[in-house]
C-alpha positions in Angstrom: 138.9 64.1 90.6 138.3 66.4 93.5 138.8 66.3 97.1 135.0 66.8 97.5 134.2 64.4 94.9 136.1 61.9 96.1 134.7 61.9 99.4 131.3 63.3 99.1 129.6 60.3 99.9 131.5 59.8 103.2 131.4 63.1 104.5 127.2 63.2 103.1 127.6 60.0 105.3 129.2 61.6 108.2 126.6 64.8 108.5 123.9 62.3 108.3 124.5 60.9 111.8 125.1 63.9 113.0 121.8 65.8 111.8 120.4 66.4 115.2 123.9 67.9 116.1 123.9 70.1 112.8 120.8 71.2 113.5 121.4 72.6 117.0 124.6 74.3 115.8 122.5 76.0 113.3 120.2 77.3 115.2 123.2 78.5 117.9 124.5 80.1 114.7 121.6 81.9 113.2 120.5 83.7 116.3 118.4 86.6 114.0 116.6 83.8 112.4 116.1 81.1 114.8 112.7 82.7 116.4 111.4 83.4 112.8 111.8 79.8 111.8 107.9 79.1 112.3 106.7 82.4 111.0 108.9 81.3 107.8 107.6 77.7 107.7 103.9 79.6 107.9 104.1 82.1 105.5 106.1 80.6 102.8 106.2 76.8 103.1 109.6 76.8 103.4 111.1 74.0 105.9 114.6 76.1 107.0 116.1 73.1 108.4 115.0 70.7 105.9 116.2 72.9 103.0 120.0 73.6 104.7 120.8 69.5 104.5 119.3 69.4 101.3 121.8 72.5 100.8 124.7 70.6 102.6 124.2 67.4 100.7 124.8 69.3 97.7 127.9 70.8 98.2 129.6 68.0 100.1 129.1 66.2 97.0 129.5 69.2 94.6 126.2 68.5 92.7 126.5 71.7 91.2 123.4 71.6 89.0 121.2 70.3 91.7 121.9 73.7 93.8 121.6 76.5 90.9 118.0 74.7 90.3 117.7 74.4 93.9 118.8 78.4 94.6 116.8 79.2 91.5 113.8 77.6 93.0 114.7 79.1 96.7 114.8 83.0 95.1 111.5 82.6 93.9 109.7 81.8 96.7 111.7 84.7 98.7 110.0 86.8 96.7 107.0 85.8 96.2 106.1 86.1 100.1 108.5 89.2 100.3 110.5 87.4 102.7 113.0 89.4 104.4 116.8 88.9 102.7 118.4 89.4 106.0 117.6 86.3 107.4 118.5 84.6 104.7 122.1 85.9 104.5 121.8 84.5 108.0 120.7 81.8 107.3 123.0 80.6 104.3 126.2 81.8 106.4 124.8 80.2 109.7 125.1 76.9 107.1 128.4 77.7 106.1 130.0 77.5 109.8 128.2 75.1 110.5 129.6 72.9 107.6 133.4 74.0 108.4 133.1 72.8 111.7 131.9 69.4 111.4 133.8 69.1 108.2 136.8 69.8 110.6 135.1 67.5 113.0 134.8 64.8 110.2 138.5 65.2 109.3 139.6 64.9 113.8 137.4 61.7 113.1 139.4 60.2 110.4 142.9 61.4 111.6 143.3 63.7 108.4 143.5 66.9 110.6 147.4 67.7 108.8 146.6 67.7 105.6 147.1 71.4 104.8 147.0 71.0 100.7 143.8 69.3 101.2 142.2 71.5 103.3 142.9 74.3 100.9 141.3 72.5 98.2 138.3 71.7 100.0 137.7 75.4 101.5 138.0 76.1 97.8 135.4 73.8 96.7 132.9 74.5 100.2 132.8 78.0 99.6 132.6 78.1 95.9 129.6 76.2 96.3 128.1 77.9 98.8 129.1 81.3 96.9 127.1 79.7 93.6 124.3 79.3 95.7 123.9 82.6 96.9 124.6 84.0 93.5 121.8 82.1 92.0 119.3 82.9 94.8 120.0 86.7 94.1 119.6 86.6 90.5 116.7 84.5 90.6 114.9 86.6 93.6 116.1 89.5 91.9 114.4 88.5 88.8 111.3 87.4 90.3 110.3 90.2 92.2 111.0 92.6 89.4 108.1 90.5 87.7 106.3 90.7 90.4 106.2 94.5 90.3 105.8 94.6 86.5 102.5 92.9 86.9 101.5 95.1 89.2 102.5 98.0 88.2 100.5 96.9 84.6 97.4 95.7 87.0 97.3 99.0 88.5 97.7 101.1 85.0 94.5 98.6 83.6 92.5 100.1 86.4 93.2 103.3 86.1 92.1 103.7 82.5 88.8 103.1 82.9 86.4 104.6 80.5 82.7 104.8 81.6 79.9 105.1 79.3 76.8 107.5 80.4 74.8 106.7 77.2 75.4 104.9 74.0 77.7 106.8 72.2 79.3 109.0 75.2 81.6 108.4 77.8 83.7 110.0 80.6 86.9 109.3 81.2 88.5 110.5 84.8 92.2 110.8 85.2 93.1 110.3 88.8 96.3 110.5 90.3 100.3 111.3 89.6 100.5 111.5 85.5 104.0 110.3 84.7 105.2 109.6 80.9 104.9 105.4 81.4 101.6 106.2 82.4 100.6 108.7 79.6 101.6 105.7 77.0 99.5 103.2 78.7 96.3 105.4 78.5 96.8 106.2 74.8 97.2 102.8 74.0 93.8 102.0 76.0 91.9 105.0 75.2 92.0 104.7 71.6 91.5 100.5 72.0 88.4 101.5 74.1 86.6 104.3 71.9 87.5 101.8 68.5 85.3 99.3 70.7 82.7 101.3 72.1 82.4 103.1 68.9 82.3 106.5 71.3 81.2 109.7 69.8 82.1 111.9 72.5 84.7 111.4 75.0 84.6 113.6 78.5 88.4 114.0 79.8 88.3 114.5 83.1 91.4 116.1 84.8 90.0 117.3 88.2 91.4 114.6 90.1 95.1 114.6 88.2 97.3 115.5 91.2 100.2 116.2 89.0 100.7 116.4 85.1 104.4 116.4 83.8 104.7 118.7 80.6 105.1 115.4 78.7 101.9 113.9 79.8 100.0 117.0 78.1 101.3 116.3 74.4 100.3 112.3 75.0 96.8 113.9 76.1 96.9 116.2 72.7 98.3 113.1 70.8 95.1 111.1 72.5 92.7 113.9 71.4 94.1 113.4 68.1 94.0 110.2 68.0 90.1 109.9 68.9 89.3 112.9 67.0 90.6 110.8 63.3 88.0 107.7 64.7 85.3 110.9 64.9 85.0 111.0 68.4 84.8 114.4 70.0 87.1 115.1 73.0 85.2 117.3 76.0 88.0 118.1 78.7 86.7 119.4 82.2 88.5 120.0 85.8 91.7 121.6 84.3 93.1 123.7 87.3 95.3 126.3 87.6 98.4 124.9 88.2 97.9 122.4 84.8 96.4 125.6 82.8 99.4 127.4 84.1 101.9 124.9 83.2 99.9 124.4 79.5 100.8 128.6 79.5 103.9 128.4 79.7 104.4 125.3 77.5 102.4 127.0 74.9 100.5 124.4 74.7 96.5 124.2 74.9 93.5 122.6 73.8 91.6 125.2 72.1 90.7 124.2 68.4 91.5 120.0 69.8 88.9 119.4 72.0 86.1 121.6 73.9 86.7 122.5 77.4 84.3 123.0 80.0 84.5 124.2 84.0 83.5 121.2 85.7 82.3 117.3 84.9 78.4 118.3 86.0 78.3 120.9 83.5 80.0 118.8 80.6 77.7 115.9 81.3 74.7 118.1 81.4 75.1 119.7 78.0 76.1 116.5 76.4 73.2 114.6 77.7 70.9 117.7 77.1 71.9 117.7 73.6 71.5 113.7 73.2 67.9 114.0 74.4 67.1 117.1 72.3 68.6 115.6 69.0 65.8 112.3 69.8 
């Protein structure tokens, strides 16, 4: 059995009459975090001081599974109010000081200051501990965030396709924006969803608010016009600029014989809902 093990309930002991102590030599040692403890508390929920003796009690008594649920649970919430990592490296080493002195002042109190081979064990055991715990919280913050960005990242791609309809059976839709090759698969998927469920017979592509169009985003848009053209939906495209038309040029690639293309939106919208009125 282990040094820690064999003591942890003393030394739990021990740091529990000496909380108020702790606490002030935390807060001594954690000078970058000690006048964001509130603002923590306030945005988060997150009690600093309560959290580092839960933290201590678990590693004096090497409850090892208590503190990877308890880091897991700790990484979340760090990024789930962005909290700054910084003060939590602070923080978490601000603990770990703290716990070597009063674990040396624990030790003065029961005479076992000489025992060198015990001492190594322990530092062995405190700082493994502590290490696990800071492992954990990085995986798990790590983890969290990136699903964080994911869902907004897919939030922001859902709004960006949208298609709206002018009349029954025609609809414009206006790409805005950077047009990278993630984004390009998104709107086929959606496009050819949303004219299957609007049962659109004419689709207006608008491009004149694209910012930029890699080379790969124009055969996704061909493969869309393709796509809508087998579920007999006509593609209109308006906006294209020069740069894009330029780029198309030199790509030899272009829409002629895929789609129809027209100067501007107005124009487009004009002819289609001329046509709509004059076919009643």
């Amino acid at each position: 059995m282990s040094l820690v093990l064999q003591e942890g309930q003393q030394i739990k002991e021990f740091f529990n009459q000496h909380q108020k102590e702790i606490e002030e030599n935390l807060l001594s040692e954690a000078e970058n975090v000690r006048g964001k403890i509130e603002e923590i508390q306030m945005i988060g929920n997150i009690n600093l001081i309560e959290n580092a003796h839960k933290l201590i009690g678990y590693v004096v008594e090497q409850q090892t599974e208590d503190l990877e649920k308890f880091a897991e649970q700790e990484g979340i919430v760090w990024a789930k109010y962005s909290m700054t990592l910084m003060f939590k490296l602070d923080w978490i080493h601000a603990i770990r000081r703290t716990l070597w002195s009063f674990l040396y002042r624990y030790d003065v109190a029961q005479d076992k200051s000489d025992r060198i081979e015990e001492f190594y064990a322990l530092e062995k055991t405190i700082n493994e501990q502590i290490d696990k715990f800071l492992n954990v919280f990085f995986i798990s913050y790590s983890t969290y965030k990136d699903k964080l960005l994911e869902a907004e990242r897919e939030l922001v791609e859902n709004l960006s396709v949208q298609i709206i309809p002018i009349s029954s059976n025609t609809a414009i839709f206006p790409l805005i924006g950077t047009m990278d090759g993630y984004r390009s698969e998104t709107i086929e998927d959606k496009v050819l969803a949303e004219v299957g469920r609007g049962r659109i017979q004419t689709l207006i592509i608008d491009l004149s608010g694209v910012v930029d169009m890699e080379g790969s985003v124009t055969h996704h848009l061909l493969k869309v016009i393709d796509g809508i053209s087998l579920m007999g939906c006509e593609a209109i495209i308006t906006g294209t600029r020069a740069d894009i038309a330029s780029k198309m040029v030199r790509e030899g690639l272009s829409f002629k014989g895929k789609a129809i293309v027209k100067g501007n939106l107005q124009q487009a919208i004009t002819e289609v809902l001329l046509g709509d009125l004059q076919s009643c």
